[in-house]
N, C-alpha and C positions, 0 to 999 in steps of 0.2 A: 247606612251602616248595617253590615248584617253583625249575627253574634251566635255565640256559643253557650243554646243553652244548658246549666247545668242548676237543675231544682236542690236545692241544699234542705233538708229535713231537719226542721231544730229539734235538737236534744231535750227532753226532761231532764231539769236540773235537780230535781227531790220526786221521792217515790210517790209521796202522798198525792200529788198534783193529777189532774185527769190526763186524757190523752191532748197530748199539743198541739193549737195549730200549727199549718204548715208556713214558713217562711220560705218563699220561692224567688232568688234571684237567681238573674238571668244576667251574667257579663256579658256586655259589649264588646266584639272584639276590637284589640286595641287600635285608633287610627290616624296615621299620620298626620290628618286634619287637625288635631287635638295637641299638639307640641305644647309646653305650656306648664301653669301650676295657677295653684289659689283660685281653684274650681267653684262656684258656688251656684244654689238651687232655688226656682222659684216654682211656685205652682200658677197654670194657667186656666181656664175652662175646658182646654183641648189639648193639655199636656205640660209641657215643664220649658222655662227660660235656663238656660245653662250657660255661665257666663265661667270664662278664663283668660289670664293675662300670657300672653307670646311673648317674648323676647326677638327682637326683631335686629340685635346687633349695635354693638355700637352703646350709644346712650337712651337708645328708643327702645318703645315696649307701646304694645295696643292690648286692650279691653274689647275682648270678641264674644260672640253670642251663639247660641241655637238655640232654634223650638224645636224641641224633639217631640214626638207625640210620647202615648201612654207605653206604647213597646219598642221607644227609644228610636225611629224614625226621624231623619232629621226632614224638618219639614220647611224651615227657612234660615239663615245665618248672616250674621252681618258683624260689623265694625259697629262698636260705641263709640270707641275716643284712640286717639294713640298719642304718642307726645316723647319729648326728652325729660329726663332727670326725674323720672317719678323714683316715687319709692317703691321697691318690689322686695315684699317678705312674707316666707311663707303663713307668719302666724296674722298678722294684721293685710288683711286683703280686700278686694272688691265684692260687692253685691249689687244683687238686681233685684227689687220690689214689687211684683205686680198692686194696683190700687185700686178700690173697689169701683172707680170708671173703666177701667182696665189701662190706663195710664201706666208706663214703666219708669221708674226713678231706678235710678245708678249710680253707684258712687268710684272715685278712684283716688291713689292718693299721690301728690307730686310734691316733690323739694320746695323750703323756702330756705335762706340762708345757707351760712356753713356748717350749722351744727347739723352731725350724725344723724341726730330723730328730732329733725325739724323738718315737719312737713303739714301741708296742709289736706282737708278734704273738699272731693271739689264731685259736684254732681247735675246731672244733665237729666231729662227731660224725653220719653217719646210717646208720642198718641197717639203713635200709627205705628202701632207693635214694630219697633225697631226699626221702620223704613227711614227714619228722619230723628236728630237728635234735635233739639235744644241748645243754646250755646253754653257751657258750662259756666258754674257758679260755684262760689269757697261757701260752703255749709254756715258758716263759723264767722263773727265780723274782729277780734281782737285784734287783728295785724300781727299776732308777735311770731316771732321766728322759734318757735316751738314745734312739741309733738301733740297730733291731733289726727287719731282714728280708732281704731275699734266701735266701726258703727255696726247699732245694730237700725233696721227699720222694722215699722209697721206701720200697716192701714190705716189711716185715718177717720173714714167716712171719704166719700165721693172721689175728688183730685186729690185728698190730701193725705200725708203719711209726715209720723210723727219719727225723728230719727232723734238716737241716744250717741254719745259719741265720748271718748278720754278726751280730755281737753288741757294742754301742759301750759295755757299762760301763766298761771302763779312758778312755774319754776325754771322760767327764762334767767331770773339769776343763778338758779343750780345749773344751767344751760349754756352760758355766759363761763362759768368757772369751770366747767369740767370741759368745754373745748369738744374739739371732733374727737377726743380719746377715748370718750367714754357715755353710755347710757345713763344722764345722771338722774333724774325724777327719782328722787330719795332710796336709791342706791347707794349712799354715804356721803352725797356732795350737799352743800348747803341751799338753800334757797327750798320756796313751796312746794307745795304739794298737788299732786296730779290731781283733777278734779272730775266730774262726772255733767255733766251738760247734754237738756234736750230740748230741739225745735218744733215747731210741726213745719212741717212746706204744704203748699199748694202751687199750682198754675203763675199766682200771681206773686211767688217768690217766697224768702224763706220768712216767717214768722218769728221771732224771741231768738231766745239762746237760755235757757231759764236754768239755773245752778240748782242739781238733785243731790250732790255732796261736792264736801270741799275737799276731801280726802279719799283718794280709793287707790290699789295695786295699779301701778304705773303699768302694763302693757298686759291685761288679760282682758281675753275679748269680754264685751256686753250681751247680754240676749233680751231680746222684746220680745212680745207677742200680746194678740187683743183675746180675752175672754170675756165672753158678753157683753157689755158695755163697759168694762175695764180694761186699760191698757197694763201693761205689767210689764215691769226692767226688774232683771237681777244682774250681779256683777259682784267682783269679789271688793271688798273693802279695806279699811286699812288703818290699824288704830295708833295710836301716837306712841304704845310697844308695840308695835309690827304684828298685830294680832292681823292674819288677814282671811277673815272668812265671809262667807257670801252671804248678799244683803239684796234685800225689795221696796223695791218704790212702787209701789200703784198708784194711777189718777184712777178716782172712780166716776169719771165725765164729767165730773165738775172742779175737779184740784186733784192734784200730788198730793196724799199723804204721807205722815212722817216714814221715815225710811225704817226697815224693821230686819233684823236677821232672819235668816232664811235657812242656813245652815250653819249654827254655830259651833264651830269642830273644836277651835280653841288655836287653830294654826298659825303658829308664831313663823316667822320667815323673815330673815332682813333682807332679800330681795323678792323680786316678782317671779311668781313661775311660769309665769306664760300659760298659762292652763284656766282659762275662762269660764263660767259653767254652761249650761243649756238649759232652753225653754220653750215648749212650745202647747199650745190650747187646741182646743176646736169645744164650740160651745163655750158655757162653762166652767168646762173639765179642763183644766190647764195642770203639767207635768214640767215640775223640775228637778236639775241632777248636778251634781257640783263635785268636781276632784278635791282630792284634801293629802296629807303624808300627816295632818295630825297623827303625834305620837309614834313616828317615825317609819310607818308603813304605808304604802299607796292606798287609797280607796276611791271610790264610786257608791256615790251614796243617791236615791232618789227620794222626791217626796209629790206629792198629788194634793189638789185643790178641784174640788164641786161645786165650789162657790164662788167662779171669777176671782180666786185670789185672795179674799178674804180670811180664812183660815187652810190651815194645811197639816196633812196628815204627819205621824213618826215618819222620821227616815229609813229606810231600808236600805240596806248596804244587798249591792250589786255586785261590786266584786271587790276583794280584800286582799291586797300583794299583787305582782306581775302585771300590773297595767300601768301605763302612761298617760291616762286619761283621754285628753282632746275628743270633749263628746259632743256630742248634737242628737238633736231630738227632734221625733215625730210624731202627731197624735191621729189616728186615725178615725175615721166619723162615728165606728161604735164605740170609743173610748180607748180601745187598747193604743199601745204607745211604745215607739221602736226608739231604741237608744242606741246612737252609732260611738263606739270609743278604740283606741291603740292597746291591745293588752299586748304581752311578752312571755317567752317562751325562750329562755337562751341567749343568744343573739338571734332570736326571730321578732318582728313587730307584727302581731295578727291585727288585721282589720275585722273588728265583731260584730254581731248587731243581738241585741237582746228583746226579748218580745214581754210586756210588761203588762199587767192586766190595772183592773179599777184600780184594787189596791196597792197599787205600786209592785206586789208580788211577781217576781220573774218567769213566766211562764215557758220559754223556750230561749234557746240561742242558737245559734250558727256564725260561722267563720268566713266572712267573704274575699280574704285576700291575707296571703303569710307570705312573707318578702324577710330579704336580711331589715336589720335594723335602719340601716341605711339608704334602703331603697323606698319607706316607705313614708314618704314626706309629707309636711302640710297638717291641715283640719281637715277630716272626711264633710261632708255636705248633704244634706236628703232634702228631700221634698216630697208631701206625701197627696191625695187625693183620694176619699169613696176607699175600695180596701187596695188600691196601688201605689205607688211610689216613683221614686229614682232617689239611688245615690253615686256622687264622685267626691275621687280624691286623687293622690297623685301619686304616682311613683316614677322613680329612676329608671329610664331604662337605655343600655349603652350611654351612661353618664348625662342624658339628656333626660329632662323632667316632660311626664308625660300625664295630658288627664286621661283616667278611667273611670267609664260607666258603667252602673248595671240599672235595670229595671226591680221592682219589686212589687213583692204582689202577699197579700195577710189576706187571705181569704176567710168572711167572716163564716163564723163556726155557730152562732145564734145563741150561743150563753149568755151574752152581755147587750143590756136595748142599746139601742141607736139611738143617736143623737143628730139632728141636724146640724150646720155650722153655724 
């Protein structure tokens, strides 16, 4: 792939702040090869897994891949899986897990029954960076013809990686009575409540299914990530008045403990918004961020942890009105930490990216991509490495959904120590 470099200068956002690093991406120019949506990012030793679902016509769709190196290089590419009657949506999609053997897990998600968001998760296996799959497995053992995805993964230790997942068996009777017409997981039809469920896998198949809540927002994504010897899931929750704001489970290597708010806005909603939060570590230092319209304005609020998870800082509001949220996060090895979100402008959707220091404090921004509102689809995707990156996401283009990449690069600036991972 070649590309078009264009270094983007982030802004100071307040006078007081010193002079800012630079945030330098670099688009890839757009490429045929890439046709496609529900882009997502892995980090490698020698660059990045990029994984997107094609439309292949018909009732078929494949899960395809590249290793791209660090300045976006495609270095090898293949097929995961492909199949009939999967589910394809842009807010609930595929991922690819590198594992601390270097082992790759995958996940996809495909039909069971007649109901609308009845689907299963189903995930394969390669040990030889992509040449050869695994023969696919259901995550999950209930049998019910429910919904089941928004996974998040992470690392285990060695083969193994622990995956978090929405799990709809308690509301196959809400499932049952609302028919193919309708999204029901307590969206006003009767029967359970969407639940929160996580395994570990290895080599030798999948581990538990162990219940983290029995109650959470019926379709916002999950986010994992490992800090120190802590794993760490947030995810938006969901109280018996629709209170639905974001909540933490940590194992600290020896058990799950009790589930705790993480961001409590106060945000009432009788249905799901579709707006997940983000999470991501390196070290210790683990960063999370969560959308909210508590009190009836959009927000972007962050908060920061030094301690694996165990306590965490005030919230800091990132940005207050004209955004959409759909964020993701990246924590770089000196600590600082990139937040990808949709903000608005009009009928424009900008693709942002904000550069965030120790203290969750904003230190710069810049605008990676301004599309109508309509062209600019999906959850954006990063993955970070040392001070570089990548991210994708998708946009329309001549009414065909296409992925786009850029490279990135936070070059450290030496205010802030380093931390190894």
């Amino acid at each position: 792939m070649s590309r078009i470099l264009h270094t983007v200068l982030a802004l100071c956002l307040a006078a007081p702040l010193p002079a800012c690093p630079l945030v330098e991406v670099a688009v890839l120019d757009a490429d045929p090869g890439l046709q496609g949506a529900e882009s997502s990012l892995a980090r490698m030793d020698d660059g990045f897994v990029l994984t997107w679902q094609s439309r292949l016509g018909g009732n078929e769709a494949a899960l395809r891949f590249r290793h791209l190196s660090p300045e976006g290089r495609n270095r090898a590419s293949g097929e995961i899986a492909r199949g009939s009657g999967w589910f394809l949506n842009g807010a609930d999609f595929p991922s690819l897990q590198v594992l601390d053997n270097g082992d790759w897990i995958a996940h996809w998600l495909e039909r069971t029954g007649a109901g609308r968001y009845s689907y299963d998760i189903r995930t394969t296996r390669s040990q030889d960076r992509g040449e050869s799959w695994s023969a696919p497995v259901t995550l999950h053992d209930d049998g019910t013809a429910s919904e089941h995805g928004f996974v998040a993964w992470v690392p285990a230790g060695e083969d193994g990686a622990w995956a978090t997942w929405l799990d709809g068996r308690e509301t196959v009777v809400a499932e049952s009575r609302a028919g193919e017409g309708g999204h029901a997981h307590g969206h006003g039809a009767a029967g359970g409540a969407m639940t929160l469920r996580v395994a570990r896998l290895s080599r030798d198949g999948v581990i538990g299914g162990e219940l983290l809540d029995d109650r959470v927002c019926d379709c916002c994504q999950t986010a994992a990530a490992r800090a120190g010897t802590s794993t760490l899931v947030v995810y938006r929750d969901r109280s018996d008045d629709e209170v639905r704001d974001i909540h933490l489970r940590r194992h600290d290597g020896r058990r799950w403990l009790p589930a705790q708010p993480l961001f409590a806005e106060g945000w009432r909603i009788a249905g799901c918004p579709v707006n997940g939060p983000a999470l991501a570590a390196r070290g210790r230092h683990a960063v999370a961020a969560a959308y909210s319209e508590a009190g009836g304005t959009p927000a972007v609020r962050l908060r920061r942890s030094s301690d694996a998870g165990a306590s965490w800082s005030e919230a800091v509001d990132v940005v207050v009105g004209d955004t959409l949220g759909r964020l993701h996060l990246a924590v770089f090895d000196d600590g600082r930490a990139l937040l990808s979100r949709i903000d608005t402008d009009g009928g424009d959707a900008i693709l942002r990216l904000s550069l965030h220091g120790r203290h969750g404090e904003v230190l710069s921004q810049c605008d990676v991509a301004r599309r109508k509102a309509s062209q600019l689809a999906g959850f954006p995707r990063m993955a970070v490495g040392g001070q570089g990156g990548m991210l994708s996401w998708t946009e329309a283009v001549g009414g065909q959904p296409q992925v786009r990449v850029a490279t990135l690069r936070v070059p450290a600036d030496g205010s802030e120590a380093q931390e190894s991972p």
